[in-house]
BAZA-841368 format. One record per residue (C-alpha): x, y, z; residue in three letters. Coordinates in steps of 0.05 Angstrom, whole numbers, plus 5000, padded with zeros to 4 digits. Each point is the difference from the previous one (the first is absolute). Layout:
<rs>
XYZALA...
</rs>
This chain:
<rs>
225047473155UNK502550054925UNK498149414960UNK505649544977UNK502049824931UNK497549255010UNK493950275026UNK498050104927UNK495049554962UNK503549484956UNK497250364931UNK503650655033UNK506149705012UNK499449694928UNK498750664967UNK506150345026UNK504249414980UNK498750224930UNK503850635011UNK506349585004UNK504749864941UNK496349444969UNK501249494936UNK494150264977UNK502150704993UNK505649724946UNK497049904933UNK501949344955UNK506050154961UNK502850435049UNK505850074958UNK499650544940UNK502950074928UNK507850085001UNK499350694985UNK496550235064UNK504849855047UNK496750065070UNK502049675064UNK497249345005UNK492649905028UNK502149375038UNK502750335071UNK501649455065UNK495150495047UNK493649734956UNK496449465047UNK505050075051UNK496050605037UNK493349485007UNK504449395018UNK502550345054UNK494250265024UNK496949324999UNK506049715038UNK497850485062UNK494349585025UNK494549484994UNK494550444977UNK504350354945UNK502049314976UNK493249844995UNK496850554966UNK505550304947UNK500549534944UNK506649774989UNK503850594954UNK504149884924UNK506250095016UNK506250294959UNK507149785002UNK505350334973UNK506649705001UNK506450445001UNK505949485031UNK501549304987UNK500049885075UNK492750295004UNK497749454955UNK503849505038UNK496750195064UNK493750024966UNK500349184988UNK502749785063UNK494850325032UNK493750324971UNK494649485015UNK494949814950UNK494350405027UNK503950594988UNK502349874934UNK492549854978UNK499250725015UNK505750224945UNK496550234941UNK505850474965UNK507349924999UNK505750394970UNK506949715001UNK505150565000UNK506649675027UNK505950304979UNK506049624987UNK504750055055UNK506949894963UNK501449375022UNK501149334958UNK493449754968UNK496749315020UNK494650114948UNK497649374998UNK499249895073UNK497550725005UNK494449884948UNK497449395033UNK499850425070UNK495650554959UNK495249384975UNK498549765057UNK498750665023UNK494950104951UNK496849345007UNK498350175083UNK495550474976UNK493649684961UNK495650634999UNK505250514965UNK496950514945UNK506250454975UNK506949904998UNK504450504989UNK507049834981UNK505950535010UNK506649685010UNK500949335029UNK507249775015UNK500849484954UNK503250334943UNK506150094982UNK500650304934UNK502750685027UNK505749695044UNK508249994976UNK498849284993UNK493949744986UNK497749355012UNK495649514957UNK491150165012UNK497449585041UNK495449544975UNK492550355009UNK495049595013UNK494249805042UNK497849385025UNK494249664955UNK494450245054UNK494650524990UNK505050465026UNK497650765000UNK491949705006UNK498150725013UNK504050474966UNK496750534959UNK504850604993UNK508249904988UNK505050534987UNK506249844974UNK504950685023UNK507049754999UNK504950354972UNK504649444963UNK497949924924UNK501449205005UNK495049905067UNK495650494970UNK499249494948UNK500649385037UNK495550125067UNK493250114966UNK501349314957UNK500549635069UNK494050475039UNK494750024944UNK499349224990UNK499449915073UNK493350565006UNK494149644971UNK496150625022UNK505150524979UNK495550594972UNK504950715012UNK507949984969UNK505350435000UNK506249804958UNK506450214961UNK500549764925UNK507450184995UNK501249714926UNK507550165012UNK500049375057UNK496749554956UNK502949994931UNK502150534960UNK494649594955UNK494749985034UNK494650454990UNK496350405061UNK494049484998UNK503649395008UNK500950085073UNK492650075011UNK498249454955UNK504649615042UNK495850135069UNK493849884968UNK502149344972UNK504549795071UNK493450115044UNK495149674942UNK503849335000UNK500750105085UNK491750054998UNK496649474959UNK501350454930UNK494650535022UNK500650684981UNK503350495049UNK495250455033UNK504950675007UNK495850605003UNK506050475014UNK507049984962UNK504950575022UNK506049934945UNK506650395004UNK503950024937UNK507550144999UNK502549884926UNK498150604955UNK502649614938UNK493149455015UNK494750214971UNK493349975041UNK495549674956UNK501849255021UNK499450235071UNK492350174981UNK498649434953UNK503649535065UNK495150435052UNK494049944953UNK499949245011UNK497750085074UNK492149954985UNK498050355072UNK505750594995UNK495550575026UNK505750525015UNK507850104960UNK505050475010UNK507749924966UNK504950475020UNK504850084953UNK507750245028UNK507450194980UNK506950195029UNK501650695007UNK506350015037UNK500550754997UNK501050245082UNK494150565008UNK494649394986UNK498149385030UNK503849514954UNK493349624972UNK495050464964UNK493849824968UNK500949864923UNK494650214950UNK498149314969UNK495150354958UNK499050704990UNK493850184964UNK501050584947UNK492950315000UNK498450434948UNK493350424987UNK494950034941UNK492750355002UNK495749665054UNK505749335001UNK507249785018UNK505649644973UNK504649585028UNK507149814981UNK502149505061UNK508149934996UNK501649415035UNK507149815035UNK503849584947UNK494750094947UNK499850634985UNK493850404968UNK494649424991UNK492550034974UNK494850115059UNK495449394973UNK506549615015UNK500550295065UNK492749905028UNK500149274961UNK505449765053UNK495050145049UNK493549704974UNK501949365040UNK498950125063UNK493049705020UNK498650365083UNK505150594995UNK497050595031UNK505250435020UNK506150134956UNK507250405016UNK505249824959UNK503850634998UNK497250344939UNK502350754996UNK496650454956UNK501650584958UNK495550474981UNK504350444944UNK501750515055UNK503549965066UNK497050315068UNK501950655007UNK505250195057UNK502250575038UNK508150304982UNK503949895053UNK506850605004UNK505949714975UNK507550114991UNK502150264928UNK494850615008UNK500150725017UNK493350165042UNK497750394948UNK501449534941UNK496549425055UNK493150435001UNK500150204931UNK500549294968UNK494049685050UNK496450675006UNK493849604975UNK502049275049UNK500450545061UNK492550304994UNK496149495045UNK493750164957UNK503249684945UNK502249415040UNK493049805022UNK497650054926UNK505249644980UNK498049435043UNK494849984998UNK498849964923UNK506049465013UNK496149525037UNK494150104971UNK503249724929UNK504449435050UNK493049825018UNK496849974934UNK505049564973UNK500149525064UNK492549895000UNK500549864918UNK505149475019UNK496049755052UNK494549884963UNK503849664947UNK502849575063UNK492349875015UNK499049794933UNK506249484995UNK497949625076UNK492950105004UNK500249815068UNK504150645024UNK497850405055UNK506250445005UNK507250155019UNK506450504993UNK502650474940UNK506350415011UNK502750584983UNK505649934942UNK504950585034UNK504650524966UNK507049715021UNK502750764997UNK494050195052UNK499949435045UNK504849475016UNK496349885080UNK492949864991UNK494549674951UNK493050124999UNK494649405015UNK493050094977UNK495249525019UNK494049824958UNK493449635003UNK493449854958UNK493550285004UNK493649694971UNK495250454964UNK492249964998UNK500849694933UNK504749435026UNK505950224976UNK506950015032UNK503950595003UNK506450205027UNK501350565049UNK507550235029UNK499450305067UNK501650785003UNK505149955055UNK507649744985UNK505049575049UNK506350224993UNK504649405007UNK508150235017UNK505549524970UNK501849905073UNK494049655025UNK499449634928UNK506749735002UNK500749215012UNK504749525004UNK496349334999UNK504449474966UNK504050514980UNK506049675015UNK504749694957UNK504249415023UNK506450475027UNK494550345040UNK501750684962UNK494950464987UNK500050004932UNK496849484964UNK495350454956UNK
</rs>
């Protein structure tokens, strides 16, 4: 007679309830920086496979443990169900949400709409991430717009739990105004993921402000301690803001462990995704016997000093890994392959890239490339090392040739080492990512208050 799945032992049964999608198998952020645009980590099938299964009978109900749960909610209505009749054994099982509710069109009763989402929040006391896409309750992009509601959360310890938020909405002002109301109300909040869209504050406001206004909201919310963030994702969408406030605002979070700003623009042009990665500062690198040089230019600034550059970093007391967008230049560009073009005869085409065409010169070409692009990224590194002694690596790109490549850039990745002697060096890994423009592109709090997509 063939044996029966609940003829198992109970350590059997629990083992192969492992190979279900499991909370445990997301890591904490699941959200990434705004340029790596994946599909969210936080999917409705995680925990619903083992809660099912435990639903099926007595012994399953005894012996799998009760499963974290994800909810993602995609319709107004869903929510709606959710509190009239999700029972509070369940909801102790929620441990990641993401709100992505579109808005539907209709008029906006975003008062009464915020107050729904709330209580929401407050019926589930063991939440861990929140991820916020769109919830209906703006109206900044309608024909006529009606007054913000008033955001707010009752005086309780509201979001006990809450270690990871992400703040994706699209609309500059929310962008701005959601984190101020979330942050206070996560006494645990470790992992965030904002927009510091200067253009929705104050045209004179500097790029720090807005993070020196979290810090303070969620000090005076928790008896004036110091706000243990380990993980600050920043997108910045004002190329006229320079980004040393943001660092000196970032610095003043004494357990930051990990920092990545993304710096974007508009490009309206119809070929690209209309928001491309902006080179904040794009390290001009050039090379002396057995050293390097650097000349950072810096958005707004112009050419600076590098002491003045690495001195705007010497703050930070935990960081240990840094990507803020730096691009660097070694005095060349990489060396491409011609591609045939109108305007030539083929003989004219072959003559004038005879030399480009001979893959033997390619690979040399290269290869002698990277091997400089690498030279000057590990000197920069080290001088990184030197600034934040704490360091234990990050991300370098590739400054591109505009007339080469208008798809792509190039992410290099970079760690220490520690030598016999003590001594902490830097090494830049030999293989590339090639990041497209595409996958880059982000619209967080993009937004302005017309809803058009061109606010920088």
């Amino acid at each position: 007679m063939p044996g029966q799945f609940l003829d198992l032992s109970d350590d059997i049964i629990l083992n192969i309830s492992q190979y279900l999608p499991g909370n445990q198998d997301v890591p904490l952020p699941s959200f990434t920086p705004h340029w790596e645009n994946y599909d969210s980590e936080i999917r409705g099938e995680v925990g619903s496979s083992q809660r099912n299964l435990r639903m099926t009978c007595r012994r399953l109900r005894h012996v799998l443990r009760k499963e974290e749960w994800h909810l993602v909610v995609r319709r107004w209505t869903q929510l709606e169900k959710w509190m009239q009749s999700a029972s509070p054994d369940l909801c102790r099982t929620v441990r990641r949400v993401r709100l992505d509710m579109k808005h539907d069109g209709k008029s906006i009763d975003a008062g009464g709409k915020w107050t729904i989402i709330t209580d929401f929040l407050q019926t589930l006391p063991r939440l861990e991430e929140l991820i916020i896409a769109s919830i209906p309750i703006c109206s900044h992009g309608l024909s006529e717009p009606s007054s913000s509601p008033d955001l707010r959360f009752p005086d309780v310890s509201y979001l006990p739990v809450l270690q990871s938020l992400s703040v994706e909405v699209k609309c500059a002002h929310c962008a701005v105004s959601l984190p101020k109301v979330f942050v206070p109300a996560a006494p645990r909040l470790r992992h965030l993921k904002v927009s510091s869209n200067t253009s929705a504050l104050s045209a004179d406001v500097d790029s720090g402000h807005f993070l020196d206004s979290l810090r303070t909201a969620w000090s005076d919310s928790n008896e004036r301690r110091e706000m243990p963030l380990e993980t600050l994702y920043v997108r910045t969408a004002n190329p006229s803001m320079t980004c040393f406030p943001l660092w000196k605002a970032a610095a003043k979070f004494p357990e930051l462990r990990k920092l990545v700003v993304t710096p974007y623009k508009y490009d309206g042009k119809q070929y690209r995704s209309p928001y491309q990665l902006c080179d904040d500062v794009n390290l001009y690198a050039t090379s002396y016997p057995n050293r390097w040089e650097f000349t950072p230019n810096v958005a707004d600034l112009g050419e600076i000093d590098m002491d003045d550059l690495l001195d705007h970093l010497k703050d930070f007391k935990s960081l240990q890994y840094i990507d803020c967008f730096f691009t660097v230049n070694p005095g060349s560009h990489r060396p491409f392959k011609p591609m045939p073009q109108k305007g030539f005869t083929r003989s004219e085409y072959k003559r004038h890239h005879e030399e480009k065409l001979d893959i033997g010169w390619m690979l040399n070409s290269h290869s002698a490339y990277e091997t400089q692009l690498k030279s000057a990224m590990r000197a920069f590194a080290q001088a990184f090392i030197g600034a934040i002694p704490t360091l234990q690596g990050g991300v370098l790109w590739e400054a591109r040739e505009l007339e080469v490549d208008l798809t792509s850039h190039n992410k290099f990745t970079w760690s220490t080492n520690v030598t016999r002697s003590g001594r902490r060096t830097a090494k830049v890994d030999n293989e590339y990512e090639t990041i497209t423009d595409d996958f880059a592109s982000n619209e967080d709090g993009a937004r302005n208050a017309a809803g058009d997509a061109n606010l920088i």
